[in-house]
Every structure is written in structure tokens, then in C-alpha cells.
N, C-alpha and C positions, 0 to 999 in steps of 0.2 A: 265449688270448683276452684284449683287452684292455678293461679298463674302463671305463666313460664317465664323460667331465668331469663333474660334480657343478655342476650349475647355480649353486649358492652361489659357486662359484670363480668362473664364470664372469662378467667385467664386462660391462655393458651396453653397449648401443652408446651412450647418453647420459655413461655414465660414464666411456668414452673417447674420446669428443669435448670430452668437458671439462677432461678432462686427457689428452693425447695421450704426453706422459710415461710414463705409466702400463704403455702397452704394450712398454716395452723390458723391463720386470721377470717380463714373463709366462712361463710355461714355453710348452714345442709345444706341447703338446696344447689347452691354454688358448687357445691364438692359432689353434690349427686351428678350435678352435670358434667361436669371436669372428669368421675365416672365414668359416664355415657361415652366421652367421647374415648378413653382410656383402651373401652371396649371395643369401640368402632373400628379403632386401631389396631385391635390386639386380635382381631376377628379378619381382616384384612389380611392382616402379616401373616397368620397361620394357615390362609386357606390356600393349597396349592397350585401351581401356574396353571393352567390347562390348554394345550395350543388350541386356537380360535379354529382350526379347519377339521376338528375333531379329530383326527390323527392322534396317534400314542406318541406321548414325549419318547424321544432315542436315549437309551439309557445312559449313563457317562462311561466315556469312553475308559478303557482302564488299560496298564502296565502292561499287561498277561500275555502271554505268545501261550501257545498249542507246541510241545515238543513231542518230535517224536523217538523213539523207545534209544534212538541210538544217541540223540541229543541228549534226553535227561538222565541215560547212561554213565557220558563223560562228565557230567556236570558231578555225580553221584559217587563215581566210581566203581560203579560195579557193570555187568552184564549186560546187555539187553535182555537175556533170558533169562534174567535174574528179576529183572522187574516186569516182565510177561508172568514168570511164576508168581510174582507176589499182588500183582497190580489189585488184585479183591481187598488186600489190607490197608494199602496206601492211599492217605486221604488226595492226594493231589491228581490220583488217575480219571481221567475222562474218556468216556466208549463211545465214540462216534459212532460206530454200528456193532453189530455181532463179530466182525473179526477186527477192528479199527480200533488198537487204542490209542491217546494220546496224554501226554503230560500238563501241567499246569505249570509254567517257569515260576509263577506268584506262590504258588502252593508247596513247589517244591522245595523253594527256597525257604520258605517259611517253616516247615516239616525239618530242612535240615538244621534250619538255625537253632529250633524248638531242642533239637536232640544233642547237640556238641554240648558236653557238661563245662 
């Protein structure tokens, strides 16, 4: 049975970030541990927050307004019935319901920037 590294051997993760040196002198077992802890870290850092009252994290908050047909019109320069006609092609349109549609300012702006050669 083998016996475990003795904490006092073992360097910290600060102390071998500060001198990265350090770890060529290490034995295995030393470095298996230093390892371990790498992982414990690294398993930590990666796992997502989760709020404690089980409730859904609120997404982040973002830029975006909802325009509607006569706003992202003027922005555009064309029609409102111009973009009622097309609105099935246009990646920035959003249908709140069967006759409700609205615009994306993020998307549209993004669509128009995409297309000015």
C-alpha cells in the first residue's frame, strides 16, 4: 500500500505559478498530487452557477428593442409594406402572434451592416 504525499511536500498551486521552475525538481508522486489538485480546480471552475432556490438563472440582459414595422422602416428606408411583404425572408423579423409582427433593432442592424458593400 502506498503512502500519501504529505501536504508539507506538496507546493501550492500559487507557488508554482510563481515559479514554474520549480516543477521540474518535483518527484511523481509530488506532481501526481499537484495533479489532483489542478483538477479539483479545474472541475470547479467549469461547473455552472446554479441558483440555490432552484429557480432558472435570468438570462443576460441584452441591447435588443422589438421595433415595430414603421420604426424599422425609417431605420431601413423603405415601406412598412415593404417589409410586411418581405418579412418571411428577413432574418431580423420576429411574429409575436398570427397578425403581430415585429423587428429586431440588434438584427437589423446587423443585416444592414452585413449588406453595405
Amino acid at each position: 500500500m502506498r503512502t500519501p504525499v504529505s501536504l508539507a511536500v506538496v507546493p501550492s498551486l500559487d507557488e508554482l505559478a510563481h515559479d514554474p521552475a520549480r516543477a521540474a525538481t518535483l518527484t511523481a508522486e509530488v506532481k501526481g498530487a499537484v495533479i489532483l489538485q489542478v483538477a479539483a480546480v479545474l472541475t470547479a471552475l467549469s461547473t455552472p452557477t446554479v441558483p440555490t432556490n432552484g429557480a432558472r438563472p435570468e438570462p443576460a440582459p441584452t441591447d435588443d428593442r422589438l421595433l415595430t414595422a414603421d420604426e424599422a422602416a425609417a431605420i431601413l428606408g423603405v415601406t412598412p409594406t415593404w417589409l410586411y411583404r418581405h418579412a418571411k425572408t428577413l432574418p431580423y423579423t420576429r411574429r409575436l402572434s398570427r397578425k403581430v409582427l415585429r423587428f429586431s433593432e440588434a438584427g437589423l442592424r446587423r443585416w444592414q451592416a452585413a449588406r453595405r458593400p
